[in-house]
N, C-alpha and C positions, 0 to 999 in steps of 0.2 A: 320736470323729469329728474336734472339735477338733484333739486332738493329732496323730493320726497325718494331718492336711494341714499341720500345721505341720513334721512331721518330713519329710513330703515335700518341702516348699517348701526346705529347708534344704538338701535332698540335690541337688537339681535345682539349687541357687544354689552347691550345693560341685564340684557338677560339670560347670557354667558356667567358674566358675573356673579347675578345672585344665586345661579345652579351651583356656581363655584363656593359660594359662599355655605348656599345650604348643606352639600357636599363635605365641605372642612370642617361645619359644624360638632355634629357630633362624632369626631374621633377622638381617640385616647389623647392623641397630642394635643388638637388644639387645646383640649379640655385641661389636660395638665399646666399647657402654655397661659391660660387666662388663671389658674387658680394660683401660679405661682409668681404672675404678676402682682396680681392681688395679694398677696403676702408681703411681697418684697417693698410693695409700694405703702402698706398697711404699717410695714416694720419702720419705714423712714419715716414716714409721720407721726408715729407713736413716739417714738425712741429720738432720734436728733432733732425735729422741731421741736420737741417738749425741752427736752436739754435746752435748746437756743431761747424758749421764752424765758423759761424759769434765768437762767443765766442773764438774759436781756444782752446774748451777743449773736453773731452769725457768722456763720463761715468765709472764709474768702472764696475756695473753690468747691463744687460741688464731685463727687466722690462715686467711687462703684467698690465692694467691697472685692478683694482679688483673691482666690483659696490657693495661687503661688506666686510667685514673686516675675514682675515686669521684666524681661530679656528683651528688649528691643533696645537697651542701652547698652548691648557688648556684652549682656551677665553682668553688670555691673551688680547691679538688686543682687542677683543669686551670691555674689561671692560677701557683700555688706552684711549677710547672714552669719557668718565667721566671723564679722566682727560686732555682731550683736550679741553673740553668744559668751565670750569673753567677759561680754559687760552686765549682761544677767550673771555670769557669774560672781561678780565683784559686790555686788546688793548679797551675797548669801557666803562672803567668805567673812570668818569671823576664827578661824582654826585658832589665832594666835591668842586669844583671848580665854581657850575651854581651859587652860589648867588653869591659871589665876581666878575666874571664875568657881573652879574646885575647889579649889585650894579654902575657898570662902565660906562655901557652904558645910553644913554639919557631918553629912553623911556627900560622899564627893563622887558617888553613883549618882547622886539626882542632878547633876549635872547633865546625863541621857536623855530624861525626860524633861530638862531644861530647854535644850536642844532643839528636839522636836518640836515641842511649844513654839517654840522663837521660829523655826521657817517655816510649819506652817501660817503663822499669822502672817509674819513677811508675804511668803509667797498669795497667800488671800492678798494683802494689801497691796502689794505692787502689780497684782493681774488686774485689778481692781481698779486702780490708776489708769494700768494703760488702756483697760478696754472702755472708761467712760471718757476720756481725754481723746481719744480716738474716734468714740460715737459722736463727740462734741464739737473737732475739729477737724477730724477726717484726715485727709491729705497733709492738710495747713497743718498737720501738729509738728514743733520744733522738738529736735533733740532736746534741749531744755523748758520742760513741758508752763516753767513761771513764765517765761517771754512771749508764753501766748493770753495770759493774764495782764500782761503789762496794757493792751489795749483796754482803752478806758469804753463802756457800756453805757446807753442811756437809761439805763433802771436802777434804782438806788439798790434792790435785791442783787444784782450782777456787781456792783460795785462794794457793797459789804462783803459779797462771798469772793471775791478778791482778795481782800483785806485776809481774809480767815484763811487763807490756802497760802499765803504769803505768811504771815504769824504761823501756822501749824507748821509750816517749815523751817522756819527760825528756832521754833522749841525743838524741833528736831536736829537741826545740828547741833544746838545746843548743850543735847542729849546723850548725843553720836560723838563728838568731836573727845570728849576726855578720856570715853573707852578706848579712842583709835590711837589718840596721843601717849595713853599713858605703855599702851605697847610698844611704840615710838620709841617715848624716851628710856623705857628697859632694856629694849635691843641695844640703843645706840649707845647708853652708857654701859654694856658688857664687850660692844666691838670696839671703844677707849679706850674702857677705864675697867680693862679683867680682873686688875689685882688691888682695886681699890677696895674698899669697905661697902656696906650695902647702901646705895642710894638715900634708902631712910633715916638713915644717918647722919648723912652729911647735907645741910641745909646750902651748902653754897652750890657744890655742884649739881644739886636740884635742879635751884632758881638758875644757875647758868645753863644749865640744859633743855629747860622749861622756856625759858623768854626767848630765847634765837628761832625756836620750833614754832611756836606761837606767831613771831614775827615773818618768818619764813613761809607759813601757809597762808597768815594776811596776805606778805604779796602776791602769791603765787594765782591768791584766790581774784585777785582784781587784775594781776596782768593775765591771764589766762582766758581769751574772747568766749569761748565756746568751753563749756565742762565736758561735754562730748569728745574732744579730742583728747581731753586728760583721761577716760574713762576707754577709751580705744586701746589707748597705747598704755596705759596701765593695765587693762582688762587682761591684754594679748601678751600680755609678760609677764610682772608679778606676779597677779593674780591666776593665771594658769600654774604657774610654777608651785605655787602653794597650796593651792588647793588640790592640783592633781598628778603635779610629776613628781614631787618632793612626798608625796603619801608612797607614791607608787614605787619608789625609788629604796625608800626604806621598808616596802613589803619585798620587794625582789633581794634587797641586798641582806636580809632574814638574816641581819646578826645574833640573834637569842634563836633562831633555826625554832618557830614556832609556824612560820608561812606553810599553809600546805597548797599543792597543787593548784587546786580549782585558785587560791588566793593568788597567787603567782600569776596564771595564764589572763585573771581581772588587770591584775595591775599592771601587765605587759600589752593591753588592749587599752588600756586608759591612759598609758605614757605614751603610745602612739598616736591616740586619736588625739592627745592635748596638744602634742609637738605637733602634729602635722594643722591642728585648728590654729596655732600659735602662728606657725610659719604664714598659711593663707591668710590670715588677718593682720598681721603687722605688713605684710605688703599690698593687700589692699589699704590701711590706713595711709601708707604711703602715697601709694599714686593716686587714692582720693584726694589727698591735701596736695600732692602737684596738681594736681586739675583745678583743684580750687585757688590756688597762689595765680596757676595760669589765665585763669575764670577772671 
């Protein structure tokens, strides 16, 4: 008697379910719900396994892509957004370079469409970077994206393309480093040496002002653990300041009184939003590095 109400019960509960089943079948959601699995699971096997063979590497952790930022850390995520922004900007500031770069060319309007050329490719190639380093490594990916190259691959194609991502960054600062310097050493030898003679000139205080800078970013560059925190706290300061409060600064202070209105009411919305993005991100860089000292 036992049994066969127990077998009943079972039969009745198995055939509960498949009504249920057939029931949930054809609705709008479920139907949405399997079509969008199947993409999402179609997009991970297409897209980061293919990266991981071709590379011959694999992830450490496996990943869910997020459309806003993790708050279950105090808003930690949410306010790091402040200081990421700082640091995109620092890849696209280059202001101090436009007049010398004029100054070079024949006609020193094509300097405009100089310009243009140069951030869009930049920005192509740095969105570019971060969304296949991203496909590739997911979560794992470090603030400095060579330290996740540094792991060595069991495939001689993952191991040469190392090689080449490390060389293509070597020609790159290579590239980088005398535009940035020779800014460098023109500021610093007019906050010196104002009433000296042109730099070009004078062959000693060149080389004197050349080799200490040289020297100076050697070290800086090897004691400096993480380039991330140079890029934080340089992003949220300098380069806010020059890129957007020093623009803004000299349209409102309109000494040739050419600023009109609408110009004014930009540049009094772009001095606020940079101070106040300034302020929030130099104090998150702050208490992330005490958490981390503390860590």
């Amino acid at each position: 008697m036992e049994t066969s109400r127990m077998e009943g019960s079972m039969h009745r509960e198995a055939h509960q379910t498949q009504n249920g089943l057939q029931m949930e079948a054809p609705t709008t959601q479920g139907t949405c719900s399997v079509i969008l699995h199947t993409i999402s699971a179609y997009a991970e096997i297409t897209n980061i396994t293919m990266f991981e063979r071709v590379l011959g590497m694999k992830r450490v952790d496996d990943f869910s892509p997020r459309l806003f930022p993790d708050l279950n850390n105090g808003g930690q995520s949410f306010f790091n957004l402040f200081t990421a922004s700082p640091v995109i900007v620092t890849a696209f500031t280059f202001h101090f370079n436009l007049h010398p770069v004029g100054f070079e060319l024949k006609d020193p309007l094509q300097v405009l469409s100089a310009t243009k050329v140069s951030v869009i490719l930049c920005a192509t190639i740095y969105s570019a970077t971060g969304l296949f380093c991203y496909l590739l490594f997911g979560d794992s990916t470090m603030t400095d994206v060579l330290m996740n190259f540094d792991e060595s691959s069991g495939s001689s194609i993952g191991s040469l393309l190392n090689d080449v991502v490390r060389a293509s960054y070597a020609i790159h600062l290579m590239l980088v480093f005398p535009l940035l310097n020779f800014s460098l050493r023109a500021n610093l030898d007019e906050l010196l040496f104002p009433k000296k003679v042109s730099l070009v000139n004078d062959n000693k205080r060149f080389f004197g002002l050349t080799f200490p800078l040289l020297i100076s970013c050697f070290l800086a560059a090897i004691a400096i653990p993480d380039i991330w925190y140079f890029f934080q706290f340089l992003g949220s300061t300098s380069t806010v300041s020059i890129a957007f409060i020093f623009p803004a600064a000299i349209v409102l202070r309109n000494v040739n009184g050419i600023s009109t209105l609408k110009e004014k009411i930009i540049a009094s919305v772009m001095f606020a939003l940079a101070v106040a993005t300034s302020v929030i991100a130099i104090s998150t860089n702050i208490y992330s590095f005490t958490e981390t000292e503390e860590a």
